[in-house]
MARPADO-572842 format. One record per residue (C-alpha): residue in three letters; x, y negated, z negated. Coordinates in nm, 4 decimals. Layout:
% residues N
lumnu residuo Ala, x X, y Y, z Z
...
END
This chain:
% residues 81
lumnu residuo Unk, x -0.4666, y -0.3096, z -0.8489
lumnu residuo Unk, x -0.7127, y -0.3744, z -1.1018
lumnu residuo Unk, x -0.6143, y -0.6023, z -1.4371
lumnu residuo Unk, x -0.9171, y -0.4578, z -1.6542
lumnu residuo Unk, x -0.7919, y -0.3625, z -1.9911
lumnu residuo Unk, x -0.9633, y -0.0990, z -2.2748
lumnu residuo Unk, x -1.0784, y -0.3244, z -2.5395
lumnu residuo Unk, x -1.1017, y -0.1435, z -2.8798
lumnu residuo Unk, x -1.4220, y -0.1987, z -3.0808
lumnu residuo Unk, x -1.4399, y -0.1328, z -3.4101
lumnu residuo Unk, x -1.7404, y -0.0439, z -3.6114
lumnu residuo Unk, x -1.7378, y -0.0361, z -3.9980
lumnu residuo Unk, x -1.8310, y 0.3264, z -4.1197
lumnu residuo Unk, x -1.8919, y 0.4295, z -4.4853
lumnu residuo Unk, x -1.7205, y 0.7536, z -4.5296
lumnu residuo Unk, x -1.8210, y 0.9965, z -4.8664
lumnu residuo Unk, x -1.5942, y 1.2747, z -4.9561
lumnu residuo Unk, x -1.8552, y 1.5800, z -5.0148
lumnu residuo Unk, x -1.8907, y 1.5575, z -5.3884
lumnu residuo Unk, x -1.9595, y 1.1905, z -5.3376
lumnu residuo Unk, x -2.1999, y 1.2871, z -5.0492
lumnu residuo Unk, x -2.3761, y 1.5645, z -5.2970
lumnu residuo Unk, x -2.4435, y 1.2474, z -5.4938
lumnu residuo Unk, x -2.5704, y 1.0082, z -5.2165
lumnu residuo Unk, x -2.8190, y 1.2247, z -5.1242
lumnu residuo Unk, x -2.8928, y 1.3239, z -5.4794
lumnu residuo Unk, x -3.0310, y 0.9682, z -5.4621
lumnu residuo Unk, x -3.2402, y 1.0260, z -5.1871
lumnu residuo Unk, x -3.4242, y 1.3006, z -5.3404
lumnu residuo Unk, x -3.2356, y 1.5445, z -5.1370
lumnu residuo Unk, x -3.0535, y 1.8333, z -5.4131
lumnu residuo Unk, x -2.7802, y 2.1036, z -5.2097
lumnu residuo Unk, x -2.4710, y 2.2526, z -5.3513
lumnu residuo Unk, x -2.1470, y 2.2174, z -5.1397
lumnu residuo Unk, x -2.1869, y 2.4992, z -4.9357
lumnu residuo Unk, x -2.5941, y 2.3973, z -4.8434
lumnu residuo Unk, x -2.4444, y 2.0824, z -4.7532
lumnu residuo Unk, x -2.1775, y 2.2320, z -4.5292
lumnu residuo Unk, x -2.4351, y 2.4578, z -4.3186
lumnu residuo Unk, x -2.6960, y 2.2146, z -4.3080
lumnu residuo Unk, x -2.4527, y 1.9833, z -4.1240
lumnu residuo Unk, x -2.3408, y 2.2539, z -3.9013
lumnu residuo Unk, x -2.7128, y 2.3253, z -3.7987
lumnu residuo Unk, x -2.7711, y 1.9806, z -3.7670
lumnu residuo Unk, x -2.4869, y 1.9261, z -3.5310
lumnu residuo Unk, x -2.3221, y 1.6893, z -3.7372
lumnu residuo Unk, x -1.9639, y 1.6306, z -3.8040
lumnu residuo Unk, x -1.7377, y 1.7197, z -4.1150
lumnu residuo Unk, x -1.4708, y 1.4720, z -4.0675
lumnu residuo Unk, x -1.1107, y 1.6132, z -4.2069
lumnu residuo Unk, x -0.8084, y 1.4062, z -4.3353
lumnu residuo Unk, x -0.5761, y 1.5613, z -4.4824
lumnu residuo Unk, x -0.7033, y 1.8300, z -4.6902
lumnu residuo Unk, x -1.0383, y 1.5780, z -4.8060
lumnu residuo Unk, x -1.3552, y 1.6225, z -4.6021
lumnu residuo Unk, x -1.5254, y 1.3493, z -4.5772
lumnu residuo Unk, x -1.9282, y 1.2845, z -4.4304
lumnu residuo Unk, x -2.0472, y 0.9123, z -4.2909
lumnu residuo Unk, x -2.2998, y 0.7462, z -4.4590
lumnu residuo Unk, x -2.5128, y 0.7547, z -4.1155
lumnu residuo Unk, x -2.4957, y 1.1568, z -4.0834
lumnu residuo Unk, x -2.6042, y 1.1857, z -4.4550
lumnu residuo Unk, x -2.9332, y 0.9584, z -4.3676
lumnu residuo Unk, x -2.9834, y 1.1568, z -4.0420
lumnu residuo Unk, x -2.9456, y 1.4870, z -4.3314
lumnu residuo Unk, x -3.1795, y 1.3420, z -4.5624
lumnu residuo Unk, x -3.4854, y 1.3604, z -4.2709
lumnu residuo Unk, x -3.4039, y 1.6415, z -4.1554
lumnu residuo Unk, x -3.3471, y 1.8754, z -4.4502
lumnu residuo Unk, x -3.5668, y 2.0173, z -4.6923
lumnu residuo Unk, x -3.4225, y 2.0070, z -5.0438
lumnu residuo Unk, x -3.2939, y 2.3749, z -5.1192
lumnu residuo Unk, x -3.5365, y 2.6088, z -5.2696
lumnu residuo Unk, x -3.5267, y 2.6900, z -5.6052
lumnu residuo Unk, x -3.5023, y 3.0675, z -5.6911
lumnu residuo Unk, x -3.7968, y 3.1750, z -5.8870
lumnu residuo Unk, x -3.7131, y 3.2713, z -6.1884
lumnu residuo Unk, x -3.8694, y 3.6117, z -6.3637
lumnu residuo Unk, x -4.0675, y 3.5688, z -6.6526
lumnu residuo Unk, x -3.9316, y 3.7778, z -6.9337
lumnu residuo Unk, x -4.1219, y 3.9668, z -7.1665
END
């Protein structure tokens, strides 16, 4: 019989609810709403992490985000005349 035993390993993550998230990458120069944020993370294969009813995002995904997103385009607005 073998003795080996699962060791656990834990690893310090930052979590961000997605307001807090909005901000974070606000920071980085990166501006989406809620909903850009939700299905750029989906297209990014990248997790949306539930507890309870609070999503929350890790700080590592949100970096990964920041490269590979461009910032939402802005709608161009009609001059008026």
């Amino acid at each position: 019989m073998s003795t080996d035993r699962l060791e656990t390993i834990q690893i310090p993550v930052t979590l961000y609810s997605v307001p807090q998230a909005l901000v974070f990458l606000g920071k980085l120069g990166v501006h989406l709403s809620d909903t850009w944020l939700r299905k750029r993370m989906r297209d990014e294969n990248l997790r949306i992490h539930q507890v309870g009813r609070t999503d929350f995002v890790t700080e590592t995904d949100l970096y990964k985000l920041s490269l590979a997103v461009q910032s939402k385009p802005m709608r161009k607005r009609r001059k008026r005349e």
